[in-house]
N, C-alpha and C positions, 0 to 999 in steps of 0.2 A: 504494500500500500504506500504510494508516497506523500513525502511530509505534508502535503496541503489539504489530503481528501478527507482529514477529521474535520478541519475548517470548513472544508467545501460542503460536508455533509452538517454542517452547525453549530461542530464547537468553537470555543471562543479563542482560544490559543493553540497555536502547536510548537512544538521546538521540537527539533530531530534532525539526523543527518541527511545530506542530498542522495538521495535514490538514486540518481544518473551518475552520481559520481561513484555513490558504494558499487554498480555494476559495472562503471568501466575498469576501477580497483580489481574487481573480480575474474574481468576478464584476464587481465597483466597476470595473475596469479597463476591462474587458470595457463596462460601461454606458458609462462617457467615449468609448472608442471610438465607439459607434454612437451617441452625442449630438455626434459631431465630431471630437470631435480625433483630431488625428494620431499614429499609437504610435510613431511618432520623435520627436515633441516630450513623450511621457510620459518620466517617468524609471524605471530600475530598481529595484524593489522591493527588496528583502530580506526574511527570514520574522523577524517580531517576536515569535512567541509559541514558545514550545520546549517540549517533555515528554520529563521521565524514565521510565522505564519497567521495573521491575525484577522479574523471577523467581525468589524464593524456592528455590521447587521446582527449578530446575535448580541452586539454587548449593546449594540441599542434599544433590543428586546428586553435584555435584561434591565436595562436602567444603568448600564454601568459609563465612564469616562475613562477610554484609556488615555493613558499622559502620551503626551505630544512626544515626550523624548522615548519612551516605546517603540511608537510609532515610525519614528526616524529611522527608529534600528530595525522592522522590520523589513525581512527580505518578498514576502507580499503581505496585501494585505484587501481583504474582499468587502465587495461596499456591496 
């Protein structure tokens, strides 16, 4: 599921890593493997890249104000 579809389905915030980035991550791995190596000798990744994700529309359902400096930092945000 990627980062935006809890928003897009209603909730009010999401934070999570980039789906397009964690697959293309996946892929690189995935090619080391079938050029040889061993995925006991790769190391564990972590997700490097992250998005905010914010719904207007439901915080204005709820009565809520998100702060402007939030809002700055989101990477989208759905009206």
């Amino acid at each position: 599921m990627d980062k935006g579809s809890f928003a897009d389905a209603g909730g009010l915030i999401t934070y999570g890593p980039n789906t397009a980035d964690l697959w293309r991550r996946a892929a690189a791995y995935i090619d080391k493997i079938l050029k040889g190596a061993k995925p006991a000798d790769l190391p564990v990744e972590q997700p490097t890249k992250f998005e905010l994700v914010i719904n207007l529309k439901t915080a204005t359902t709820l009565g809520l104000t998100i702060p402007q400096s939030l809002l700055v930092r989101a990477d989208e945000i759905i009206q």
